[in-house]
C-alpha positions in Angstrom: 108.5 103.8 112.0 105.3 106.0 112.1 102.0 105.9 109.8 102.3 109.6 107.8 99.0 111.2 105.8 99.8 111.8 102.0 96.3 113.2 101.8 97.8 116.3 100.4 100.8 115.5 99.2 102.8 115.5 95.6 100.2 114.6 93.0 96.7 114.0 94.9 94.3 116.3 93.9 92.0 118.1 95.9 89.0 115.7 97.3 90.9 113.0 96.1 90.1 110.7 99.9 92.2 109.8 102.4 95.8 108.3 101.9 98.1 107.2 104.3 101.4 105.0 104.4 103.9 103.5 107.2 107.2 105.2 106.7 109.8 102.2 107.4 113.3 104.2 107.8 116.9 103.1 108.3 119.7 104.1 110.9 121.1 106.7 110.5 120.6 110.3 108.6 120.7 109.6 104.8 120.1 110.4 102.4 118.9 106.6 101.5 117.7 105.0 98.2 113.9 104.9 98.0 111.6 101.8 98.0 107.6 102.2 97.6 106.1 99.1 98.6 102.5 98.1 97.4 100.5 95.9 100.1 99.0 92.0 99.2 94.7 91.9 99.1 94.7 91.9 102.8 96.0 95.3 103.2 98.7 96.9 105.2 98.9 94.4 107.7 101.1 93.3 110.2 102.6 91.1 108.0 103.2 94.3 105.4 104.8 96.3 107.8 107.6 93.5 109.2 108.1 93.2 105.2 108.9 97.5 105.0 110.9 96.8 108.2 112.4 94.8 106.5 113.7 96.7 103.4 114.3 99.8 106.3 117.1 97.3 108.1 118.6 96.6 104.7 118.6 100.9 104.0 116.7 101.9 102.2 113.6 104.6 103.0 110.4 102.2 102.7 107.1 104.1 102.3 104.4 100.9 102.3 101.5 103.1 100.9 97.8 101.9 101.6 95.5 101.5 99.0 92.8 100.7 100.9 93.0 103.9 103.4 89.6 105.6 102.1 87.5 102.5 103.7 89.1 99.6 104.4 89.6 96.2 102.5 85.7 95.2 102.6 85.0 98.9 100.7 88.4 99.5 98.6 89.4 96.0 97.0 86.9 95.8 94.5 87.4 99.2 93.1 91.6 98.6 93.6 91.2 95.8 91.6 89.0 97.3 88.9 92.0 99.9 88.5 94.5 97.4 88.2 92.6 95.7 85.4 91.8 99.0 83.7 95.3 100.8 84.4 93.5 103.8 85.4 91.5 105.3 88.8 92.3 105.8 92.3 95.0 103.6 93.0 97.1 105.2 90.3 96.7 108.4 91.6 97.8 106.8 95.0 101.0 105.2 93.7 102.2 108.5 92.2 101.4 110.7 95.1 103.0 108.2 97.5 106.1 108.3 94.8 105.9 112.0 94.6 106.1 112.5 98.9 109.4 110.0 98.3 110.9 112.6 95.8 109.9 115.3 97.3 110.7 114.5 101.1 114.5 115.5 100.3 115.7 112.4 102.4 116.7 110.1 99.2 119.3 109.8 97.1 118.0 110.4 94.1 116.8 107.0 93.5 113.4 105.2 93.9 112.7 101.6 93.7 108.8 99.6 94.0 108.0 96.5 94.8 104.9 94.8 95.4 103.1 91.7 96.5 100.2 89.3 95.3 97.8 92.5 93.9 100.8 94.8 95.0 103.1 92.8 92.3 100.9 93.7 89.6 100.3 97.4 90.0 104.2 97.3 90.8 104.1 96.2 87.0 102.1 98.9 85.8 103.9 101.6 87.3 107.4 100.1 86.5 108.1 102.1 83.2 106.6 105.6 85.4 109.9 107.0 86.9 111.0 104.1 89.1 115.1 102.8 88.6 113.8 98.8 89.9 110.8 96.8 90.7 110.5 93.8 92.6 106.9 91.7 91.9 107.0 88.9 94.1 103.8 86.6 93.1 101.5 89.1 90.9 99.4 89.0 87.9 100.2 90.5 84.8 98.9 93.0 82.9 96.4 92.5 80.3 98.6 93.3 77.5 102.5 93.0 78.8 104.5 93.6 75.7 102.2 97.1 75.7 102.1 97.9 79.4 105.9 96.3 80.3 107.2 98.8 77.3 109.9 101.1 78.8 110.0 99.2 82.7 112.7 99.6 84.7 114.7 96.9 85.5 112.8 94.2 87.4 113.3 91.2 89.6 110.6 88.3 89.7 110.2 85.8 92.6 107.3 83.1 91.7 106.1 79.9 93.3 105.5 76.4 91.0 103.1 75.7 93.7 100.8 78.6 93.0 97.8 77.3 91.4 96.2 81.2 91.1 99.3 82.0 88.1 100.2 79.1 86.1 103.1 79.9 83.9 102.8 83.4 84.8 106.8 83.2 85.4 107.8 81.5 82.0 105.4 84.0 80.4 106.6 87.6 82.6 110.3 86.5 81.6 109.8 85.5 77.8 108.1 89.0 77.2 110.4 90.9 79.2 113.2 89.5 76.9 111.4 90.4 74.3 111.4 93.9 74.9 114.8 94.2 75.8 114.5 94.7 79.6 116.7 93.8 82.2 115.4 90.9 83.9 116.0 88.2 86.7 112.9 86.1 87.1 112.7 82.9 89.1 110.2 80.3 89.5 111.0 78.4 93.1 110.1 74.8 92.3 108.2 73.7 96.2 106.7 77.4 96.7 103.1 78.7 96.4 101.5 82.3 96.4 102.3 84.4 99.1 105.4 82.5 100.2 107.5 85.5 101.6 105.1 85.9 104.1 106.3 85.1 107.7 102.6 84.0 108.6 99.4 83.0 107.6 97.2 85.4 106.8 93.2 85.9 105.6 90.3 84.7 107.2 91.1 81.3 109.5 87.9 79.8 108.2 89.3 79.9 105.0 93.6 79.2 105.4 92.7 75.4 104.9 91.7 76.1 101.5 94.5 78.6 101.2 96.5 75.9 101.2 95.2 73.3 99.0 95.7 76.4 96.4 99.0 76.7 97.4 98.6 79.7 99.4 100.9 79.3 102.3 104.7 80.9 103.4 107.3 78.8 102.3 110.5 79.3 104.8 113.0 77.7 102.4 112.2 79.7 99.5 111.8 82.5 101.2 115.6 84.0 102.4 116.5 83.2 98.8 113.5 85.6 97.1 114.7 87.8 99.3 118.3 88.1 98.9 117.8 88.2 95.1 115.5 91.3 95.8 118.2 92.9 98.6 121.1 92.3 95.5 118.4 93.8 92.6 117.7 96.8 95.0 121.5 97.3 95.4 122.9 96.8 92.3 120.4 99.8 90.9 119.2 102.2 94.2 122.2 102.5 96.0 125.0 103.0 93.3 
């Protein structure tokens, strides 16, 4: 496991800022199926990288990109957010270099899933119809226009907390328009979870976790193993055959 620079690779253009990522990778030689994972508000954390660990012990090449290498969280969230809202900007040109070094590094097998958490969910919605053969968006906004920006997605897997007060009926709403437009689908709304339940921690500011969890902000262990099974099955049934 080993941080990598993508400063110059694939896509980025010249004076385009720093980029970096953790390169997660199985046993053995490969070539593996491809996974690029997009980090939660916090960053690339510790609790990010157990998460592209994670996906590495179940095979697959796990390339956890950071979005916030150029500055930090304090200097980069604002602007990653902007671009998420706009669909355009830096953090595009991130996610398609970071894709690119996947494609290009000659260790895959031809396949390349994303998956994404909290903010991470909802650019892993955006880029889902831009070469990718499965997304995984565990807890993440949707786009501003779906049926528009959701047009041509790969097929996707959904893991969503009742409990989360920051998307109400973001689940009912990410599976009726997906069916809609015809896309392969398993979405799933875990009745006792919140945001962020996957993670194996707490995380953000201490001074602030109590409130975390009165907004259903918290890791749920129950739900959990079952969000990510369904991911570990999605991931297999379309990367590795």
């Amino acid at each position: 496991m080993t941080i990598i620079d993508l400063s110059g690779a694939g896509t980025a253009p010249k004076n385009a800022g720093n980029l970096r990522g953790y390169l997660a990778e199985p046993a053995g030689t490969g070539p593996f199926p491809a996974v690029l994972m997009i980090h939660e508000a916090f960053g690339l954390n510790d609790i990010a990288l157990r998460q592209a660990d994670r996906l590495a012990a179940a095979g697959y090449l796990t390339l956890a990109v950071d979005l916030f290498s150029d500055g930090g969280s304090r200097r980069c969230l604002v602007s990653a957010m902007r671009s998420m809202l706009s669909g355009s900007g830096k953090a595009f040109t991130d996610l398609a270099t970071a894709q690119a070094w996947l494609q290009g590094s000659g260790r895959t097998n031809g396949k390349i899933g994303v998956i994404g958490f909290c903010m991470g969910a909802g650019f892993a919605l955006l880029v889902a119809r831009n070469g990718f053969d499965a997304a995984a968006v565990n807890y993440g906004r949707l786009p501003r226009h779906p049926e528009e920006a959701l047009l041509g997605a790969c097929p996707v897997v959904g893991n969503f907390g009742r409990k989360d007060r920051t998307l109400p009926g973001a689940a009912a709403k990410l599976e009726a328009t997906l069916e809609s437009l015809g896309i392969e689908h398993d979405v799933k709304e875990f009745e006792n979870a919140g945001h962020a339940f996957m993670n194996d921690a707490e995380e953000g500011p201490r001074p602030l976790r109590p409130l975390f969890r009165v907004m259903g902000i918290k890791p749920d262990p129950e739900a959990a193993p079952e969000a990510w099974q369904r991911i570990e099955d999605h991931f297999a049934r379309h990367l590795k055959n």
